[in-house]
C-alpha angles and dihedrals in degrees: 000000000000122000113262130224130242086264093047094058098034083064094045091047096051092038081056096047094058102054117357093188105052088041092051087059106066090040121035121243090238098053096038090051089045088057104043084052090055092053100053088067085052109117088191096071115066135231104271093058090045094059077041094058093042094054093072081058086054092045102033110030095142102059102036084054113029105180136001105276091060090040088059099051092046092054089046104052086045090045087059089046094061099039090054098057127095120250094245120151088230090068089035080113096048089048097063095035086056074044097049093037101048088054095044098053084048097054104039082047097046082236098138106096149111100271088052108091093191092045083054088043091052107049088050082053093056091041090054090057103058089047088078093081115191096011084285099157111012094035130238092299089068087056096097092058094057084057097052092041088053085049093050085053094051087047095052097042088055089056089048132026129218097015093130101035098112098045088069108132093035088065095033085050084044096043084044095046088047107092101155126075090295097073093085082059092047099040099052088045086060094045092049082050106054087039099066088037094062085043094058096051088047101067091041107101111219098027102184119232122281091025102130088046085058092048093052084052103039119114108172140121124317113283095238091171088051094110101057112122085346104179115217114238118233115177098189098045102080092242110093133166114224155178128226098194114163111261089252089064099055093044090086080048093049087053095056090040100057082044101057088041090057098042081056088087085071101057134074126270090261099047092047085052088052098040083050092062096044089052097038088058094045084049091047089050097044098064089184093064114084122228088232089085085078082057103097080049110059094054092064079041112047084061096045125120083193103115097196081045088054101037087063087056077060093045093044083048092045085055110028100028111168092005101070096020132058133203094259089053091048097056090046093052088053089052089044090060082040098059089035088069102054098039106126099211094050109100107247093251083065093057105049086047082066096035082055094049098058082057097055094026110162093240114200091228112022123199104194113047088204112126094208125077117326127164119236114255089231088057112111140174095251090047089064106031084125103062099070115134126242138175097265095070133089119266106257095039079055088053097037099056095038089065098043091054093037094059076043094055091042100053090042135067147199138058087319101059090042107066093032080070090056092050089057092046083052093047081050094050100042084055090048091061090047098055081039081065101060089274113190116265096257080059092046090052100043086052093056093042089056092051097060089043079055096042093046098049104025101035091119093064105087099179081064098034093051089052092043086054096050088047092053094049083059099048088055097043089055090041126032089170088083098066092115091057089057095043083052101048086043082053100042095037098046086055092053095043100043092169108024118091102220089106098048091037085055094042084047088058105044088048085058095042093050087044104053091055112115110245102252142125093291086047089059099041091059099038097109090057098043090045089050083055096042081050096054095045091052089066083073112089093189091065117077108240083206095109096041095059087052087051103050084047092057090037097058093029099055101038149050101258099110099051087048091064089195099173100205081054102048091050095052092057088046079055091066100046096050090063092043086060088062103047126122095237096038084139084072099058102022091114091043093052098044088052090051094047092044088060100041082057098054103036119027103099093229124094089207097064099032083055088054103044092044081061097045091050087045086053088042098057098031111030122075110243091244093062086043100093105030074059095050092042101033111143139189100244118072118249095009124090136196124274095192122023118226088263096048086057097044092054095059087065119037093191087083089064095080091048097051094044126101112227123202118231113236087236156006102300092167153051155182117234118184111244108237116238119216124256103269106210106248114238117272097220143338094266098056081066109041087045103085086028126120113222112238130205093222115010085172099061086037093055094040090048086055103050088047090053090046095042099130094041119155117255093204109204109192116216130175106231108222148160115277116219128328106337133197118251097246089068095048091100116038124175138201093008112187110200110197119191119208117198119239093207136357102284104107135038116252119291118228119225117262137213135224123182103211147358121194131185101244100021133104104276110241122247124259120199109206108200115207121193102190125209097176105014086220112130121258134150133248128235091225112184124170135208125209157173125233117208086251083078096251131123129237142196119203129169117236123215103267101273107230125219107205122204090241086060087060092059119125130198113234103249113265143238084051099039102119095047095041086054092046098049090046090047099065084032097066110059127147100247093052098075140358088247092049108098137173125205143173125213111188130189139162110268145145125221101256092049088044082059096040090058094040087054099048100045106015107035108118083039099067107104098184122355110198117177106324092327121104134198105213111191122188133185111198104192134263094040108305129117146210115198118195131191109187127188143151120239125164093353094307124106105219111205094200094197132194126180140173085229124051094188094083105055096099100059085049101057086046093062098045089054092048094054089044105054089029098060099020129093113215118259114269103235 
């Protein structure tokens, strides 16, 4: 492949970028990585383009490199480029990206170990570029690479612990020589280091004597099987892992220790938070080493802004607890978050970080083991006075300061307490007048957060409790919108307060509220909303549904509702029912609710909801009320149910509503045309026939038999189903179209519905089999209607032309082989005399011979059953066991059609049919 330009790989970059997956389609994995490889050899394309084109290496390692052959072979061919380029300062970039990329595709492909040649070639390299201290050999441009290659190192010993555990004194001799801005890099590699070393001596049963002194002098290979059963080490969990050296064996780690604490001066906030943490867990291992060490410290500490500087003091309490902190500085650094919350020049994300802190303070003695939210025992009413929330602050600062002096106000008593609760029921209610003004919806949300804050802490209160119900009656009176909120705080505060009746009392009055409304055009208006709420309440067993059902029977007979067949609406009162199904007491309004389904079925102009109510009302009247609800929330999986049904979910979005309703087309898009059957050849003579023929016994009993066994035969009519007319061109592709037949009289047995896939505008029309399974064979027509989708996704009903069934469609062939015979012997069967059924008949008209064959052989062709001279033997079969025997022949110019029958009934169609042949396809006689 050609080499491609700085644009060209900009756009595929950023095309990549976008969406990998769809990018790597259209291109393999394997070719699109071989190119980028060759072009980064490309001296044409410049730098920038070049640390473009690595970074997908650095986002997308895994699918550029799939396994670890291909991983390999990456690394390598970047390995040799890097080793190839000059160490110019100009290429200084590319390098650490080579640097960044190579690791990266090692790691994510677990890659990095000791059978990998290029992963052992890489780590020396790094090794080899933090040798050069102080730029000595390559100069201060190639500082940077030093950096990246120390963070290489940091980022490798994290994956994999102790791999530098035996290269101690080599990277404490580096991190000691570095004096330029390289040192931090230098200083928190070591750190990370001599941590996982310890922690690796620490979990090895038997250690000999003088081995940590070994491992702070050791200076060997890279530990590659460091990682196995490494135990991951957690200070505040109780089980620790730990050394017991003799205090002559950790003064040499004291040493390092003090020095690394002192040279933190020198770092930034987040790498002495980092180099803290390193330090606090070798000190927790090593029990022989005294937490004072932490003392010089914690006087530059206790007085930091810095939020990564003051989150390692909680992490030295969290460890050390009593034994580095006293009382006193327990109290201050409860004052000092204290303070931190309310500075006015820290951002507000600061202060809730402190805020959060007082709430997960690392007590020395801890009363409560809980590792949620606990309040410190130091903690008291007067300390945080100030924080009390108003209005004018932001809305998680509101929320955040509410809960904190709420769980104050809860563990304390006295006057204090006390009326610390009613200026929180003051701040609720002042944001309640606010929401009650049309308040914005951050407001909304923050009132109804702060309910349920009240409500947790505060339930027990009544006087509070009774107030805070009456306002949110209101609320909702003067704003029915908010039902989700409610549904929402009944939800959430019935979860919390699993025994207490705060969230059912609130649902009973809301119910009474909602039902006591008269049923008029702000009724109406609001009826989503108050059904989403009468839905919710009749999930609580404990509340009678008896008033609901009333309602809802007021609500859809005295009103329009039903005409109007909304289908959001209609589900959400289906909503309703359905948990009233499911209700505890459904005896008590088992009437009510069959009322109220009966009418839903026969009036709401939606097929939808009269379908569903028409199978609530079935479940209602035949299925046990145990068996109610494992019906309504049956779900596909064994042992889950469903926690929303399909039309719970519908009626939260009424956009779904256009999609799942069925349109009617403006006019007649469709139709039915009969499929033409070839021209059959009409037998030459009766013995071309009889030839081949077995002689019966008794061909009759045989026949009759037959027709008894094969009573409910199919009569298959063939139709080509095709566009009507000019049609839009929406229409012009139409799937899964389901054709349904309805019968006009008593005739035919029922015809099931029939699919068809697809319909397009230019293409063959498919074919349609009509099965007929006829009761009387007399002629009738058929309603036909079909339902469709468009390929907008929508679904449409159009009424089809009455399909006709004519009496020459019901014709049926005799049976061969025995065909000649079997007419014979009927023929002399049916005589007139024989039965009162039995009937003989003539139909004359003027023909001549050629026109009597050529209408023989246009309409009764596969009927003949012998054609001798010009005379014909026409036998028909009308389902289900009925027959119609011809013997046609020309004299004087008339063809004379001598007919017999077992039902006389149909004579008259018959001769119908003979006289419209006749004058249809024959030319009158020339005098």
């Amino acid at each position: 492949m050609a080499e491609r330009s700085n644009s060209s790989w900009a756009r595929n970059v950023v095309s990549f970028s976008a969406n990998p997956k769809s990018f790597l389609l259209n291109m393999a994995a394997e070719g699109f990585v071989d190119d980028l490889l060759k072009d980064l050899k490309c001296e044409n394309l410049n730098e920038q383009t070049k640390v473009s084109m690595l970074s997908l290496f650095l986002e997308f390692p895994t699918l550029l490199c799939p396994d670890k052959t291909s991983s390999e072979v990456t690394t390598e061919i970047l390995m040799n480029i890097l080793q190839e380029m000059s160490p110019s300062p100009k290429d200084i970039t590319l390098r650490c990206h080579l640097l960044l990329a190579v690791e990266t595709i090692l790691i994510t492909t677990d890659n990095f170990n000791w059978n990998c040649k290029i992963a052992q070639e890489f780590a020396s390299l790094l090794m080899h570029i933090i040798s050069d201290v102080n730029d000595k050999k390559q100069g201060a441009a190639n500082r940077p690479l030093r950096v990246v290659a120390c963070e290489c190192l940091r980022e490798l010993e994290n994956c994999y612990p102790g791999l530098l555990s035996q290269r101690l004194e080599q990277l404490y001799t580096l991190q000691q020589q570095e004096v330029s801005r390289a040192h931090q890099s230098y200083l928190v590699l070591y750190s990370i280091a001599l941590k996982n070393a310890i922690q690796l001596l620490a979990q090895k049963d038997g250690l000999p004597t003088g081995a940590l002194k070994q491992m702070l002098m050791s200076n060997d290979s890279f530990l590659w099987n460091a990682t196995k059963d490494m135990k991951e080490l957690r200070p505040t969990s109780g089980e620790q892992l730990f050394l017991l050296p003799a205090n002559n064996e950790t003064k040499e780690l004291k040493s390092i220790l003090a020095l690394l604490l002192e040279d933190s001066y020198l770092l930034t906030s987040v790498c002495q938070n980092t180099l803290f943490w390193h330090i606090i867990q070798v000190v927790a291992m090593v029990r022989t080493i005294s937490p004072a060490i932490f003392k010089s410290q914690l006087v530059r500490l206790f007085g930091t802004k810095n939020i990564s500087c003051f989150h390692s003091i909680l992490q030295m309490k969290a460890v050390f607890t009593d034994s580095l902190f006293t009382a006193e500085d327990e109290h201050f650094l409860l004052q000092r978050l204290v303070g931190m919350t309310l500075h006015p020049l820290l951002s507000t994300p600061v202060k809730l970080f402190y805020l959060d802190c007082l709430l997960h303070f690392p007590e020395n003695r801890p009363l409560n083991s809980n590792p949620g939210e606990n309040l410190p025992v130091l903690l008291t009413v007067q300390m945080t006075s100030l924080l009390f929330p108003n209005i004018f602050n932001d809305c998680r600062t509101m929320l955040c300061r509410q809960n904190l002096l709420s769980m104050v106000y809860l563990e304390n008593e006295g006057f204090h307490a006390e009326r610390g609760i009613g200026y929180l029921f003051e701040h609720l209610m002042s944001l309640y007048s606010m929401v009650d003004r049309n308040a914005s919806r951050e407001i909304v949300a923050t009132f109804f957060r702060s309910t349920y804050l009240f409500v947790r802490y505060f339930h027990f209160c009544e006087k509070h409790m009774e107030n805070l119900t009456r306002s949110l009656l209101d609320l909702y009176k003067n704003s029915s919108i908010l039902a989700p909120y409610f549904i929402s705080l009944i939800n959430e505060t019935q979860v919390l307060l699993e025994f207490q009746t705060w969230p059912v009392s609130l649902s009973k009055a809301l119910q009474r509220q909602i039902v006591e409304l008269p049923v008029d055009q702000t009724t109406l208006k609001n009826s989503p909303w108050h059904l989403k709420i009468l839905s919710r309440v009749a999930q609580e067993n404990t509340v009678s549904q008896t008033c609901t059902i009333m309602f809802l029977r007021r609500l859809v007979a005295h009103s329009d509702l039903c005409l109007q067949g909304d289908w959001g609406l209609g589900n959400a009162l289906l909503s309703v029912c359905k948990h009233v199904l499911q209700h505890e007491h459904l005896d008590k309004v088992f009437m009510s609710l069959a009322d109220l389904l009966q009418y839903l079925m026969h009036h709401f102009e939606d097929i939808d909801i009269q379908d569903r109510s028409r199978f609530y009302y079935i479940l209602l009247t035949n299925v046990s009320s145990d068996k109610l609800g494992k019906v309504l929330n049956m779900s596909p999986t064994v042992g889950q149910t469903k926690a929303r049904s399909l039309s719970s979910i519908m009626t939260e979005s009424e956009n779904f509503s256009t999609l799942l309703t069925i349109h009617n087309t403006e006019k007649i898009i469709l139709k039915l045309c009969p499929v033409l059957d070839p021209l059959t050849v009409i037998p030459t003579s009766p013995e071309t026939l009889t030839e081949e023929n077995s002689e019966s016994e008794h061909p009759i009993e045989e026949h009759y038999r037959h027709l008894d066994a094969h009573r409910t035969s199919l009569l298959p009519l063939k139709y080509h189903l095709t566009f009507k007319g000019d049609i839009e061109e929406k229409y012009q592709k139409l799937f899964c179209i389901i054709l349904q037949f309805d019968l006009t009289d008593c005739f035919y047995e029922p015809i099931g519905d029939i699919n068809v896939p697809c319909l397009y505008m230019g293409r063959k029309p498919p074919v349609v089999t009509v099965n007929l399974v006829p009761k009387d064979p007399y002629p009738s027509y058929l309603v036909v209607n079909a339902t469709f989708s468009t390929p907008d996704g929508l679904t449409y009903h159009t009424r089809l032309d009455p399909l006709p069934v004519s009496f020459p469609e019901l014709f049926v062939p005799f049976p061969l082989p025995s065909s000649c015979q079997l007419f014979d012997k009927l023929w002399h069967s049916l005589m007139a005399v024989d039965s009162k059924d039995n009937e003989e008949s003539m139909f004359c008209y003027k023909m001549s011979e050629s026109s009597l064959h050529d209408v023989v052989l246009s309409h009764f062709s596969k009927l003949v059953v012998a054609h001798h001279g010009h005379e014909y033997k026409i036998g028909i079969v009308l389902p289900p066991r009925f027959h119609i025997l011809m013997s046609a022949q020309v004299q004087d110019e008339t063809v004379q059609f001598h007919i017999r029958t077992d039902n006389w009934k149909l004579l008259p169609y018959m001769n119908a049919h003979l006289l419209d042949v006749s004058t249809k396809d024959i030319a009158p006689l020339e005098n």
